[in-house]
N, C-alpha and C positions, 0 to 999 in steps of 0.2 A: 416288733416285727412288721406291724403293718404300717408305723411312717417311713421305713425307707422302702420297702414296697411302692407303696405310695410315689414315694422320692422318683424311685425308678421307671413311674409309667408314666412320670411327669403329670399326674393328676393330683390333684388336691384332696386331702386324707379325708374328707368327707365326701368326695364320689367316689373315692376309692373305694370305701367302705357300703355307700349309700347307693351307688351308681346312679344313675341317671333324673332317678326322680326324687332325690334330694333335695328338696328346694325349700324345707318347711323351715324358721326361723323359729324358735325357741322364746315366750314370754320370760321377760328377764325377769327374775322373783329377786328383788334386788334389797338386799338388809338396811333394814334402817336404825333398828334397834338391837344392840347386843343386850341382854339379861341373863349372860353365864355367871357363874359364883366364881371372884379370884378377881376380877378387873376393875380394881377398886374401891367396891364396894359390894352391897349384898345381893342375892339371888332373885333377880325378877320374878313375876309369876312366868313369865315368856324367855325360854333359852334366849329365842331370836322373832324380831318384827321384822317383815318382809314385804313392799310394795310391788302390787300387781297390777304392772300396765295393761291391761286386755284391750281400754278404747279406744286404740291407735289402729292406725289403718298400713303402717311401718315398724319394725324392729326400731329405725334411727328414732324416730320420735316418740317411739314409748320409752326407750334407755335418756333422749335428753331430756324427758319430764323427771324420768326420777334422776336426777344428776340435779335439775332444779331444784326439785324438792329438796334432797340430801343438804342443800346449800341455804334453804330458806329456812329446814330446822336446826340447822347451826346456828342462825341468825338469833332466831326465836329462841331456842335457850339460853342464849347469852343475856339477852336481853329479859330474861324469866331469872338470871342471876345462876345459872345450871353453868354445869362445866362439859363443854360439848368434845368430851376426850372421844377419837376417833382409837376404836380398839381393832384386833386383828383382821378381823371379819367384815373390815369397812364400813360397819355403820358405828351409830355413837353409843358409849357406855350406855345406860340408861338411867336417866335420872330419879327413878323413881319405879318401888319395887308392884306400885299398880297396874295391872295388866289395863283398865279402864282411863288411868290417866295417860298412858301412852298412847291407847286411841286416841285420845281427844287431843292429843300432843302432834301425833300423825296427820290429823282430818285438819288441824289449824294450819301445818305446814303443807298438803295439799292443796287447797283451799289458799294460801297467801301463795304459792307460786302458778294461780290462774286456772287448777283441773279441776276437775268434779267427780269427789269422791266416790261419787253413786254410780256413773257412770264411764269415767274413763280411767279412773285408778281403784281398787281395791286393796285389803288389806289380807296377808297371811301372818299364820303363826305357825310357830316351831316351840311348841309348850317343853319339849325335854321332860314327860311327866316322870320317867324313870327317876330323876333328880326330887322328887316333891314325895317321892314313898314313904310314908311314916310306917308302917307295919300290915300286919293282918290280922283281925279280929277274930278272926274264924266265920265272917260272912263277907267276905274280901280284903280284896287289897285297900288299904286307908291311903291319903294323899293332903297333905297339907300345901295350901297358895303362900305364900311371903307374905303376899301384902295386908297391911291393916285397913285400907281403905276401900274394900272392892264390896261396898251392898250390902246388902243383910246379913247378919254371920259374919263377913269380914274373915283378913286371914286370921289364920290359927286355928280354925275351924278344920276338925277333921270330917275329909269327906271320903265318901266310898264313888263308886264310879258313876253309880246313878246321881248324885247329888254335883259331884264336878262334869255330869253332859248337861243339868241344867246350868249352871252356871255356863257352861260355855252356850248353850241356846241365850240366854240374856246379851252376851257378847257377840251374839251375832245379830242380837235386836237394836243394841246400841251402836255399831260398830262397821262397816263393810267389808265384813269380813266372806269370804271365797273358801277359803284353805286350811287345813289345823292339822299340822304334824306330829305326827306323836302324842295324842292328845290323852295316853292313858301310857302305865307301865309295859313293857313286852312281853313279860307273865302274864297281865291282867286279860284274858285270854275272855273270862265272861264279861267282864269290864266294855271290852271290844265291841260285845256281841252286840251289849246294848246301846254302844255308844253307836254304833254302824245301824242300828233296827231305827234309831231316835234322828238321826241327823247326814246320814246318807244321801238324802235326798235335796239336803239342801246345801251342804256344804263339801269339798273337796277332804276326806278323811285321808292322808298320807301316811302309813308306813316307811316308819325310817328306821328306827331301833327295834321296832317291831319286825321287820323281814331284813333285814342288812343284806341288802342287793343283793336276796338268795335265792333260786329258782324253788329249791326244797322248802324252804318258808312261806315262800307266797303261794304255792298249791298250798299250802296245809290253810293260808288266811282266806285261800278263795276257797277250798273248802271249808273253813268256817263261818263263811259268808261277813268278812269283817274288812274295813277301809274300804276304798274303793280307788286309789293310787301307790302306787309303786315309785320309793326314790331309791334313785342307782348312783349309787359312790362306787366310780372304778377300781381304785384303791381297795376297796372289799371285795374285789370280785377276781377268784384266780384268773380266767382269762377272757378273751375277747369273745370267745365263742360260748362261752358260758353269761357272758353279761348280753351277746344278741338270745340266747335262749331264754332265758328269765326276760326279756323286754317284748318277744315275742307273746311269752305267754300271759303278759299282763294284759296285752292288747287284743288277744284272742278271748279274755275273761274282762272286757270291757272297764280294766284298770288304766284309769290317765298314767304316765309316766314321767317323770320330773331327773334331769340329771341335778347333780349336787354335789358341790367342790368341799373338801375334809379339814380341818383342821393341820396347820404347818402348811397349807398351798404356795404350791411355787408359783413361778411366771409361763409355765406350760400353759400351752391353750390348747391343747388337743382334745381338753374337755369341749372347747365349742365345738368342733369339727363332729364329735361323738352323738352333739347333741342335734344337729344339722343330720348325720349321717343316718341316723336311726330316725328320724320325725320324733321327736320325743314331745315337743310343744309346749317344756317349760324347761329352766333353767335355773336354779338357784346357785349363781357364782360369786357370792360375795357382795359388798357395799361398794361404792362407788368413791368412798376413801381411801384406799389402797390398790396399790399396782400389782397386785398379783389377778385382782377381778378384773382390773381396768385392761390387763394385757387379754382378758378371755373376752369382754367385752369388745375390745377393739377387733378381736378376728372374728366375733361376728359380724361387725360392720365390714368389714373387708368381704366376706362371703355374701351380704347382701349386697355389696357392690358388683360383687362377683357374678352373681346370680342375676343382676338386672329386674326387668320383668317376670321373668321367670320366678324369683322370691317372690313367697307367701307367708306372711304375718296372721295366724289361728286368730288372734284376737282372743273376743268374745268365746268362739267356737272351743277353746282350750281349756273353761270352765263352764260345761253345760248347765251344771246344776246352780249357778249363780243366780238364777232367778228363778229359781225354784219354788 
């Protein structure tokens, strides 16, 4: 209802929505790495690897580093003998089920298309830990990594939740990493607690499986004092008015906010407009191999055209605790 509304006031569905002081442009969290189970081969430690342009002073030129990049690690694994299959999600299968050699797979191709990982590009994850749940011992939820080569222990190692937030502190030692989605079960409620008391401060904890863009869940995780971002899939959210209520209340409980496009995505872009329309200040819409991101990508470019001067690029400012 609200794009032809929209249609009808002859304004563009993100003032329409946003009115007048719309102007905030979304960090594009743009996939580089798929590690789902089923795309040819076995389960990452990482659902998805995702590049954070923050040291652009522009939406355009943080989206064409990472379009670089996506291009310079095609290169590079071909040339590593890798098969650089570009799977639904627009980035490339993953060659390799090490959450560690992917960094270092990421920071090469970085690093060979001119950026600097430390400061103008960063790394996120989207762990899917709900996928790694081996059981419960009766002193938590257990969680097995894939990989066999990640450190001390290495995969196969069962861990409980205090043992995979150090593991994930080590990968944020080695790694430039901002962001971690999902980085425990959505039951793992104590899990949370401690993963949120240990690493809150330095890193972007995101709820995705954990709150599924629900107003009723994210009071109950800011009453549990756990994550510290909020990701809204439209698609999960009965309506418009219920998806500004839950984005409102993230922002009133000093929750970052991240949109994020679903699994079977079309070529609608109304998710950029949504993302624009609410100031959200990040964006997870996909890799930069596929048309269905490239069509959400390109209408943000068209709104920062649109916008002129007026557009404002968060940058830095969109992950405060990055240098934490």
């Amino acid at each position: 209802a609200a794009r032809p509304a929209a249609e009808a006031t002859s304004l563009p569905l993100y003032h329409y929505l946003g009115g007048p002081m719309a102007t905030l442009l979304p960090v594009p969290l743009v996939t580089l790495f798929d590690g789902s189970e089923g795309l040819g081969g076995p389960r990452a430690d990482l659902r998805t690897l995702y590049l954070v342009p923050y040291g652009f002073d522009h939406f355009r030129d943080a989206l064409r580093a990472c379009c670089e990049i996506h291009h310079v690690l095609g290169d590079l694994m071909q040339q590593r003998g890798q098969i650089a299959l570009v799977t639904a999600g627009g980035g490339y299968r993953a060659p390799t089920p090490s959450a560690v050699a992917l960094f270092d797979l990421a920071q090469q191709a970085i690093d060979g298309a001119g950026y600097d990982p430390s400061e103008q590009i960063g790394l996120g994850i989207d762990v899917g830990a709900d996928d790694l749940v081996t059981g419960n011992n009766g002193h938590g939820v257990r969680y097995t990594l894939p990989s066999d080569a990640d450190g001390p222990g290495g995969g196969g190692e069962d861990l409980g939740a205090e043992a995979l937030t150090d593991r994930y502190r080590a990968w944020h030692g080695s790694a430039p990493l901002v962001s971690i989605e999902d980085g425990l079960a959505h039951t793992d409620v104590e899990g949370w607690r401690h993963l949120s008391d240990e690493l809150s401060d330095e890193l972007q904890l995101v709820g995705g499986d954990l709150f599924v863009s629900s107003a009723p869940n994210l009071a109950d995780g800011i009453a549990d004092a756990v994550a510290n971002a909020f990701l809204v899939r439209p698609v999960q959210v009965g309506t418009l008015s219920e998806m500004l209520k839950a984005i409102e209340m993230a922002k009133i409980n000093a929750y970052a906010t991240l949109f994020a496009h679903a699994s079977g995505e079309t070529d609608d872009s109304a998710l950029a407009d949504l993302s624009v329309a609410t100031q959200a200040g990040q964006a997870r819409l996909g890799g930069v191999g596929r048309g269905e991101a490239i069509v959400k990508y390109n209408r943000l470019l068209r709104i920062e055209q649109e916008l002129a001067q007026a557009a404002v690029y968060p940058g830095p400012s969109a992950f405060p605790r990055r240098d934490a």
